[in-house]
C-alpha positions in Angstrom: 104.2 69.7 133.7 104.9 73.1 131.7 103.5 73.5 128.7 105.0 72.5 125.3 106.7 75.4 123.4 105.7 75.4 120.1 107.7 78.5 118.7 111.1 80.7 120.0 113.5 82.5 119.5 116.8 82.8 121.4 119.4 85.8 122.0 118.3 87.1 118.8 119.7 90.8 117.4 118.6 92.8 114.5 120.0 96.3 113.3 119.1 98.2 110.3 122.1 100.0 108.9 124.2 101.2 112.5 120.8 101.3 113.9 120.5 98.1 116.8 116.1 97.6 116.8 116.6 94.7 119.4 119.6 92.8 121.3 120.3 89.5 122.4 116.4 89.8 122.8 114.3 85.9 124.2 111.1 85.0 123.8 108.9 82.0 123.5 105.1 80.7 122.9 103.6 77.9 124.1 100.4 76.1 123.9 97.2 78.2 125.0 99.2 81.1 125.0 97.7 84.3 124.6 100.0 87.1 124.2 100.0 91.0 123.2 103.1 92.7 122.5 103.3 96.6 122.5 105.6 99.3 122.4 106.8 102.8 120.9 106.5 102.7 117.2 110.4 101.8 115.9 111.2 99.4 118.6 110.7 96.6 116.2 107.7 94.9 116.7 106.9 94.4 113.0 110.2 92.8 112.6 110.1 90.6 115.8 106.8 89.1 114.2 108.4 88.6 110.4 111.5 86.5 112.3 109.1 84.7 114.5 106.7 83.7 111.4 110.3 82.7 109.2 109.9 85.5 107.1 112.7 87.5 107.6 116.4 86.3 109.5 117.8 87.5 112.7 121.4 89.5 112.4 122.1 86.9 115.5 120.6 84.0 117.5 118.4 81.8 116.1 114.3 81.0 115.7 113.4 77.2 116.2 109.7 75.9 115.7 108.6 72.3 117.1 108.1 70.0 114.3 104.4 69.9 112.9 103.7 73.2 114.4 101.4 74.9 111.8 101.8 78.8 111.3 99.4 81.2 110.5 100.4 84.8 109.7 98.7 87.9 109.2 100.9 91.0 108.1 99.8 95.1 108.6 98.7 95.2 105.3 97.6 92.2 103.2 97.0 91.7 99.2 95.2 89.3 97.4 95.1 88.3 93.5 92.7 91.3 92.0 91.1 89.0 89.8 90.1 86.7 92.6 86.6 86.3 94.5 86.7 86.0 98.5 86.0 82.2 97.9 88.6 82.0 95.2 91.4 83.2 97.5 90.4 80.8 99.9 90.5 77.9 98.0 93.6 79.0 96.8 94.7 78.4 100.0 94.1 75.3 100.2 95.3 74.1 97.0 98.6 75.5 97.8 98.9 73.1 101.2 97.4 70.2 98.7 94.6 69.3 100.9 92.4 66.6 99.5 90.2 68.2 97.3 87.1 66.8 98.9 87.9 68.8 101.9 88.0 72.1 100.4 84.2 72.2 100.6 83.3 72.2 104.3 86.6 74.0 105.2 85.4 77.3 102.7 82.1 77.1 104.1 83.7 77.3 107.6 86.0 80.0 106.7 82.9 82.0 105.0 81.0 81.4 108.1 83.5 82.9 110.6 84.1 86.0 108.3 80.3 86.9 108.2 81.4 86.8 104.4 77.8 88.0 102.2 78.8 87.5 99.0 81.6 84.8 98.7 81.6 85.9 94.7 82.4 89.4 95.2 85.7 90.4 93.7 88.4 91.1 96.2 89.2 94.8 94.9 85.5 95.8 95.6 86.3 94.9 99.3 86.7 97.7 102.1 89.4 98.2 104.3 87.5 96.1 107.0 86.3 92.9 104.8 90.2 93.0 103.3 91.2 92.7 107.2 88.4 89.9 107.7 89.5 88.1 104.0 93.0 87.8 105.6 92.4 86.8 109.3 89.9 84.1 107.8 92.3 83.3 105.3 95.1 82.5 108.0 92.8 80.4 110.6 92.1 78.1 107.6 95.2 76.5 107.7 94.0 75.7 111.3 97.4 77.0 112.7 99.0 76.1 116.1 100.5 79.5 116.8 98.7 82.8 114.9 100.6 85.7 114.4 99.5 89.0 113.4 100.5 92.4 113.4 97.5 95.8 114.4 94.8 92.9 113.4 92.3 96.1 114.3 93.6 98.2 111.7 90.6 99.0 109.3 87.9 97.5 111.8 85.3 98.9 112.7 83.8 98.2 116.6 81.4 95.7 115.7 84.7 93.8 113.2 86.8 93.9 116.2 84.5 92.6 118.7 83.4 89.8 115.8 88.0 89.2 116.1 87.6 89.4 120.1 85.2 86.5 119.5 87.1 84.6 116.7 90.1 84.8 118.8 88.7 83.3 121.9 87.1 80.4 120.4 89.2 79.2 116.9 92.7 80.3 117.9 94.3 78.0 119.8 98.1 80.0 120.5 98.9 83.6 119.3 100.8 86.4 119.5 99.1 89.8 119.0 100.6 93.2 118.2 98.6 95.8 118.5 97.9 99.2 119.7 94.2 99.1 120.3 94.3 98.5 124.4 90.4 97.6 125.0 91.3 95.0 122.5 94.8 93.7 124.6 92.9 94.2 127.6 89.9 91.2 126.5 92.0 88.8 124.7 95.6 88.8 126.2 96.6 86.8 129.4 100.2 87.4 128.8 101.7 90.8 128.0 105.2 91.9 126.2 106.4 95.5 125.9 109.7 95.8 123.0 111.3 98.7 124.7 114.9 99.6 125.1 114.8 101.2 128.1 114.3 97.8 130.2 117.6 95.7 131.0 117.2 92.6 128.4 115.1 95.0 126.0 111.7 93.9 127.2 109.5 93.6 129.9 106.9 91.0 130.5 103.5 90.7 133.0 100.9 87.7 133.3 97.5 89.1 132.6 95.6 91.2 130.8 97.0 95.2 129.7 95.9 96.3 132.9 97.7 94.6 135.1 100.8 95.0 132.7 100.2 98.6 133.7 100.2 98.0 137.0 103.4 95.8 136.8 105.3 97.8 134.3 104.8 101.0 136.4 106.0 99.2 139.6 109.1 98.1 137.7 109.8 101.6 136.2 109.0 102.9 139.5 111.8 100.4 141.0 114.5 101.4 138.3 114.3 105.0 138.4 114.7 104.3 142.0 117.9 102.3 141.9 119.0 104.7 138.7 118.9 107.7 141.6 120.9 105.7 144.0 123.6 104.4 141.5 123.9 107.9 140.1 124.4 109.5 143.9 126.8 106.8 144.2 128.6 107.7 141.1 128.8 111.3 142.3 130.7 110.6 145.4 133.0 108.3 143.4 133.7 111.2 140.7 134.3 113.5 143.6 136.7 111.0 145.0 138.4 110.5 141.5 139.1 114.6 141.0 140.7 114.5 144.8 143.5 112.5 142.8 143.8 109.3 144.4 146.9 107.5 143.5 146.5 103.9 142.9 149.2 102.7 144.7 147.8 99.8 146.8 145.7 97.2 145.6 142.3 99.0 147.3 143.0 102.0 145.7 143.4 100.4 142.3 139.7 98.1 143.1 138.1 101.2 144.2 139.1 103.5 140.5 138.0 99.7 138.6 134.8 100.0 140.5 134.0 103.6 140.4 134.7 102.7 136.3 132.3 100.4 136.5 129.4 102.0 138.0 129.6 105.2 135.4 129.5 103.0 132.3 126.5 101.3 134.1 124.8 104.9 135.0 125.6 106.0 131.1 124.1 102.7 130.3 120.6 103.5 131.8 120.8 106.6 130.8 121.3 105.7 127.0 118.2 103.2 127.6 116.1 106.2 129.0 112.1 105.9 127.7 111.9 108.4 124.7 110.0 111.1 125.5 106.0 111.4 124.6 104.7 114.2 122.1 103.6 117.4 123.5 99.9 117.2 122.6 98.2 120.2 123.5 95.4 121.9 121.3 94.4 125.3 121.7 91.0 126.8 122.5 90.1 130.1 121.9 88.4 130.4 125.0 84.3 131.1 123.6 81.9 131.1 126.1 78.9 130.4 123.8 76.4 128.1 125.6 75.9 126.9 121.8 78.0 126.1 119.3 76.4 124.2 117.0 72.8 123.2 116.9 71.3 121.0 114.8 67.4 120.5 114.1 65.6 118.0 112.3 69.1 117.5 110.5 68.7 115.0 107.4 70.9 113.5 104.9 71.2 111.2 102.0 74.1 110.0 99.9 73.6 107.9 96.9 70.2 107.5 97.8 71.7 105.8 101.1 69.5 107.8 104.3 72.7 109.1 106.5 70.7 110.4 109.1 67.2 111.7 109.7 65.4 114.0 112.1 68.4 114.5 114.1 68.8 116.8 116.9 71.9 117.5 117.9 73.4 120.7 120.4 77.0 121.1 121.2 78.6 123.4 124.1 82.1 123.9 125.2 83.2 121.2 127.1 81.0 118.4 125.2 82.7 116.0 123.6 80.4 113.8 121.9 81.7 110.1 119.9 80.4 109.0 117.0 79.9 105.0 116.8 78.8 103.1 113.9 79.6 100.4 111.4 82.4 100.9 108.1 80.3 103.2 105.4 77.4 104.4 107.9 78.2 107.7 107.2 80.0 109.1 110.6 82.7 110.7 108.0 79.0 112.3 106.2 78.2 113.7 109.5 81.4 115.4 110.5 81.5 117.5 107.4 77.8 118.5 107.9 79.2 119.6 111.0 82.0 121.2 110.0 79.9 123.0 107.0 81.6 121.6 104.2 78.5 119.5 103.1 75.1 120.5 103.6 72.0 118.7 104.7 69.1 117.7 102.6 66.5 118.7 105.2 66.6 120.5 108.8 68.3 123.2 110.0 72.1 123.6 111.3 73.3 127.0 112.6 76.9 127.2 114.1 77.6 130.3 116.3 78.8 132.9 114.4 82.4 133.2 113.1 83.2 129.5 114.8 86.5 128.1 114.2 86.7 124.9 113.2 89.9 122.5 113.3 89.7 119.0 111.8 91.8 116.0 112.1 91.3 114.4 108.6 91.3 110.9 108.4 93.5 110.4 105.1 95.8 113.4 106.1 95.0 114.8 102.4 96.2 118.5 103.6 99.6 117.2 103.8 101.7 117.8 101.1 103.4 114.4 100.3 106.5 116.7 98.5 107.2 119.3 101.2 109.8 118.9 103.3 109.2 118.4 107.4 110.4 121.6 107.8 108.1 123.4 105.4 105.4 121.7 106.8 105.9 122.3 110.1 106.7 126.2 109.9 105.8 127.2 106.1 106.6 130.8 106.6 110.4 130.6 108.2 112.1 129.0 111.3 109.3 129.5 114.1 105.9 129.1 114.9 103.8 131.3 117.0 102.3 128.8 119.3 99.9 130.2 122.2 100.6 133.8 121.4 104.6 133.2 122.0 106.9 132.3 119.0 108.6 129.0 119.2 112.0 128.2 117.3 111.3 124.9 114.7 113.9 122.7 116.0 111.9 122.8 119.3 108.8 122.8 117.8 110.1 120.0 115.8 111.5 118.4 119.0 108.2 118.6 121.2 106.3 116.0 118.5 109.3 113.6 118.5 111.4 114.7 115.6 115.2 115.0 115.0 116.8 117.8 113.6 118.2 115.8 111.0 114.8 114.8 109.7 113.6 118.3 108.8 114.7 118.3 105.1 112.8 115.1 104.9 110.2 114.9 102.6 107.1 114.1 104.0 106.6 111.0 101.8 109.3 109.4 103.9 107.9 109.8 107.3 106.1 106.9 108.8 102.3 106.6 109.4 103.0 107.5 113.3 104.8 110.6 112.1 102.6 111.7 109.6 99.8 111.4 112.4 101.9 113.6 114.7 102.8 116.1 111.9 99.0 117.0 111.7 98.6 117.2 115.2 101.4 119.6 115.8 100.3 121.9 113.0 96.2 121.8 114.3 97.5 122.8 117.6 98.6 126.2 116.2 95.0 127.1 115.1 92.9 128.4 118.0 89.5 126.4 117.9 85.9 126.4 118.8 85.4 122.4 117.9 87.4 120.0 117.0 86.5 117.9 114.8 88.6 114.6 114.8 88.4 111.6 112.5 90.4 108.9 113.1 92.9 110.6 115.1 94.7 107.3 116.7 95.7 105.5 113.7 99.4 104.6 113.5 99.8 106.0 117.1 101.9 103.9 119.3 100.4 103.5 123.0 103.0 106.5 124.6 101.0 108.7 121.7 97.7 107.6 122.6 97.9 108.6 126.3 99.2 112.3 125.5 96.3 112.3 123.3 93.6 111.4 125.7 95.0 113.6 128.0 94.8 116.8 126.4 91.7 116.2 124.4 89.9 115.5 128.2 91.6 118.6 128.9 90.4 120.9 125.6 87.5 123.4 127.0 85.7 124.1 123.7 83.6 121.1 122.1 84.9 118.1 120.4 83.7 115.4 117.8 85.2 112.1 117.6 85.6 109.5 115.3 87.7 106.8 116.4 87.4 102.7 116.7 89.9 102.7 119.7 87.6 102.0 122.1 89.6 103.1 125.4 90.4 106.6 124.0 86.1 106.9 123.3 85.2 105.6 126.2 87.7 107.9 128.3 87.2 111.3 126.2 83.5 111.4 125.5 80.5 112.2 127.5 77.8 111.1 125.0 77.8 108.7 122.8 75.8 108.7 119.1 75.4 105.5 117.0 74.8 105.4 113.6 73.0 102.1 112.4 73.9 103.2 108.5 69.7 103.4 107.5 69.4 107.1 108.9 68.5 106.1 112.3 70.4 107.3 115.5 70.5 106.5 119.1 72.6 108.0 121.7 74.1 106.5 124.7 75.5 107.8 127.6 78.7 106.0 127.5 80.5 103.2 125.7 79.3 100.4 128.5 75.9 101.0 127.7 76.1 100.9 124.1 77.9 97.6 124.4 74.7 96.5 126.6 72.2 97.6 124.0 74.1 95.7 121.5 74.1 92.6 123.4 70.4 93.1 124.2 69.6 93.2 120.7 71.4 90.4 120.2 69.9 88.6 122.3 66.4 89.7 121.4 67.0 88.5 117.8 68.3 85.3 119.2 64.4 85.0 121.3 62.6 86.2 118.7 62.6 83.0 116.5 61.5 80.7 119.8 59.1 83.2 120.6 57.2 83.0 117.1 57.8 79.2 116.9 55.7 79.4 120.3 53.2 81.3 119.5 52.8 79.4 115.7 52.6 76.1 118.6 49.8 77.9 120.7 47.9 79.0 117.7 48.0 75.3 116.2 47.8 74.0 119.4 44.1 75.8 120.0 42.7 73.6 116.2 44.0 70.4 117.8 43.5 68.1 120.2 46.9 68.8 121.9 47.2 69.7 125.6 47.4 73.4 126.0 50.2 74.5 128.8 49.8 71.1 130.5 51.8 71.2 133.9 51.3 75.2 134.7 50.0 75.9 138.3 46.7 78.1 137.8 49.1 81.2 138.5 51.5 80.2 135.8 48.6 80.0 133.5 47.4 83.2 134.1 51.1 84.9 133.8 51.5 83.0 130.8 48.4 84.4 129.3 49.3 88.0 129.9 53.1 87.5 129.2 53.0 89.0 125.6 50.6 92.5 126.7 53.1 92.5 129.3 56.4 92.1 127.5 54.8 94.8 124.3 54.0 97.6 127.5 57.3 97.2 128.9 58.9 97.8 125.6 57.0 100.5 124.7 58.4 101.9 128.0 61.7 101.7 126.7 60.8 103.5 123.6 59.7 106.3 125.8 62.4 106.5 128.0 64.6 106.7 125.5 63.0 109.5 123.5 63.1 111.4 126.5 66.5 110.3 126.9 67.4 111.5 123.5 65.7 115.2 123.8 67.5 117.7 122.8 66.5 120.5 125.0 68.0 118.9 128.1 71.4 117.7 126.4 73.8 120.4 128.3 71.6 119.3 131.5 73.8 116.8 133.1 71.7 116.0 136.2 68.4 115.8 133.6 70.6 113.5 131.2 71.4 111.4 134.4 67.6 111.1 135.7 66.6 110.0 132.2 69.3 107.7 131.4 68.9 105.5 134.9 65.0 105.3 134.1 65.9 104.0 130.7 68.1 101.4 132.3 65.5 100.5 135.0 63.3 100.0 131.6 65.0 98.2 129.9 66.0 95.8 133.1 62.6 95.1 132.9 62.2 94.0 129.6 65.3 91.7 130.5 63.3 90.4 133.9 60.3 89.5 131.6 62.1 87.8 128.6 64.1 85.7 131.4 60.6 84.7 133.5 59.2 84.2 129.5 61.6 81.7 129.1 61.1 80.1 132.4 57.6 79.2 132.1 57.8 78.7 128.1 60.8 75.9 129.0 58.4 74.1 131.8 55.4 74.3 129.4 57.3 72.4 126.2 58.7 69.8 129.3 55.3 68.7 130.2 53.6 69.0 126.8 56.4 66.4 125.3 55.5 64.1 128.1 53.1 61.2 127.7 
């Protein structure tokens, strides 16, 4: 039996001005159904979501919901009543659906608990970014909704908030509908993928599974209609040929053939009109410095506010070392790039950067662009080229290689969109030879398309690069160490994003034996002033494991410890094979710890089974 569709819409259309965003466009949820929709920014995904979630009305077709179907919506950006706590807004929810007043109780206390909410009386304007993003999605799951919508969830996350969504998502929502550009986060929770695209046939494609096998499938159909695109248009070259030779259409198969040969150019101007839009030309510009060092940092330390940043760090960057910066909302990786860059110095330590280094930064609120200037000014400010490479390059085709029309150059910049505004600053960075790059936050408001281009050329960049970023894909692809910030001044590096992710989960893990592990030993300790049996059951081995468990768990940490301050060394950082050596006997290290915590639990489990037997 097929599942139950809860929410649809059918043949729907929707222009803005003589502007067509979609046409005679399908789609439909259903129960379970898990599904990320993508595409290039101005296909209309916002708007798909707003007519889906009743908000706004299609031009044609209509939406239907099944009746009883609960909705829960989540917009880009969300506001709340300044003069409201986080509880307050979510009672307000409540009283709003008139839910019996006795419930509101245990359903705040659920909603707080799923947020990670610490102060349910904080005021909603003293709220980041990120808890404003948590407020919202809480806010929406209260209503318990059959079908969630929401549009770039991720925005204003950082990793730990978006694996804490991953989570939410998995286990509270029960159908949604996900737009979003962040594709580690499509590829973990979707199991059905859309792409809003014009260049398909019915205006969008669709592939069961997760976004990597909708890259596999997409590129096989892309693959299949460029194919049939070459053939039609070979076709309609012999017909054209045939056409200029003058055929009279005196007989009925003459007339068929000049219907058909009609036919088949409209269809060939039609795919061509639907052709992909192109991808920005992303391509930043070293200045080709061999310096083995670039910028080495000793002992670094810094505070804020009182707040430790970092301490003790040592840090040295080479061409062709591209290092990520991890770490939650307000640990300071902002702090660190402009003690980096030089624009802030440190409290304590030493930084020296190679002499007359050039530095290029990606800012993350884009405050070097002037709001008032117009696309043109901003993109050439001295005339009508720019001297890109060491060869001059005309604006218009400047202007063109980032996406732009030639009618949008007396725009201000004001009225550009957040995607353009991103690609704006990257076209004028790639002007200025550099050293390092220095990139914060580079991916916001990029559409996938972008994001590739991106990757690409900053894998390709030979000088040395910092990144900031909470897409994990492009972090994962582009760096080749990793350093997290816990936001107490510590710092750990990594080798990669994987193992972070296991450290994380280790720790997690750890804090979730730690409490069984002191109840245990509180147990043994009482247990030795009673007359209860002590480790009843245990084989004489088992009892002799058990009593050197704890030495031997505390030795193997310490192991750990070492292995990863030898992992962490600084002399050995532009040493690839040494970094490899030290990182695998930091896994085999920690492996052990694991193998130990695991037979802990083993022989802990059968000891409480026979002591609680009479």
């Amino acid at each position: 039996m097929p599942p139950t569709v809860l929410l649809s819409c059918e043949s729907i259309s929707k222009s803005f001005g003589v502007k067509p965003l979609f046409t005679d466009l399908s789609i439909a949820l259903s129960e379970d159904d898990h599904v990320g929709l993508v595409g290039p920014n101005g296909s209309g995904k916002s708007t798909l979501l707003k007519i889906l979630a009743g908000l706004e009305e299609p031009d044609e077709g209509a939406r239907s919901m099944r009746r009883h179907v609960r909705m829960g919506y989540v917009p880009q950006e969300s506001s709340f009543p300044a003069a409201q706590t986080v509880e307050e807004v979510l009672a307000q929810v409540l009283i709003d659906d008139g839910l019996d007043p006795h419930e509101h109780g245990g359903r705040i206390a659920k909603a707080l608990s799923l947020g990670e909410f610490p102060q349910p009386d904080q005021s909603v304007t003293t709220l980041s970014g990120g808890w404003k993003k948590r407020l919202a999605i809480a806010r929406a799951l209260m209503r318990e909704p059959d079908v969630l919508l929401m549009d770039e969830p991720t925005n204003h996350l950082d990793v730990e908030g978006i694996l804490w969504l991953e989570s939410l998502l998995k286990t509270e929502a029960r159908a949604f509908l996900v737009v979003s550009h962040d594709r580690r986060f499509l590829e973990s929770i979707a199991s059905r993928m859309l792409e809003l695209n014009r260049c398909y046939p019915n205006g969008m494609f669709e592939a069961k599974g997760n976004y990597s096998a909708f890259l596999e499938q997409r590129d096989a159909a892309l693959a299949a209609q460029a194919d049939y695109q070459a053939s039609l248009a070979n076709r309609v070259r012999r017909e054209v040929e045939w056409l200029r030779r003058g055929p009279k259409a005196r007989t009925t198969k003459a007339k068929s053939r000049i219907d058909s040969a009609g036919q088949l150019i409209d269809e060939l101007s039609n795919l061509d009109g639907r052709r992909e839009q192109g991808t920005a030309g992303i391509d930043f510009t070293s200045s080709g410095r061999r310096s083995k060092q670039l910028v080495v940092a000793t002992g670094l330390g810094k505070s804020l506010g009182g707040k430790p940043i970092v301490r003790n760090l040592e840090l040295l960057l080479g061409p062709g070392q591209r290092l990520g910066l991890l770490g939650p909302n307000g640990s300071g990786k902002t702090t660190l790039l402009k003690l980096l860059a030089g624009t802030l110095k440190p409290d304590t330590g030493t930084l020296t950067r190679a002499d007359k280094l050039r530095v290029v930064t990606f800012e993350q609120h884009r405050d070097s662009l002037d709001q008032q200037a117009t696309l043109r000014r901003s993109l050439a400010p001295h005339g009508d080229a720019v001297v890109y490479q060491d060869r001059s390059v005309h604006l218009v085709s400047w202007a063109k290689r980032f996406l732009f029309k030639p009618e949008q150059l007396d725009l201000p910049v004001s009225r550009l969109s957040g995607g353009e505004q991103a690609r704006l600053l990257i076209a004028r960075l790639m002007l200025q030879p550099a050293d390092l790059l220095i990139l914060d936050e580079p991916t916001n408001d990029l559409d996938i398309p972008t994001l590739d281009v991106l990757e690409d050329s900053l894998v390709e960049f030979p000088g040395a690069l910092v990144l900031v970023t909470h897409d994990r894909w492009l972090l994962d692809r582009v760096s080749t160490m990793l350093l997290a910030l816990d936001g107490q001044g510590n710092a750990e590096w990594f080798a990669d994003y994987a193992q972070w992710e296991a450290a994380q989960a280790r720790k997690a893990t750890g804090n979730q034996r730690s409490a069984p592990a002191s109840q245990a030993r509180s147990s043994a300790e009482a247990g030795q002033t009673s007359s209860t049996p002590k480790r009843k059951g245990l084989t004489y081995k088992e009892q002799q494991e058990w009593d050197k468990m704890e030495q031997k768990i505390a030795k193997a940490e310490a192991a750990v410890a070492t292995c990863q301050a030898a992992a962490n060394d600084s002399t050995i950082m532009s040493d690839a094979e040494a970094l490899r050596t030290r990182y695998a006997a930091l896994e085999a290290a920690q492996a052990a710890v694991e193998q130990l915590y695991t037979r802990w639990a083993e022989i802990e489990e059968k000891r409480a089974q026979s002591v609680s037997t009479p």
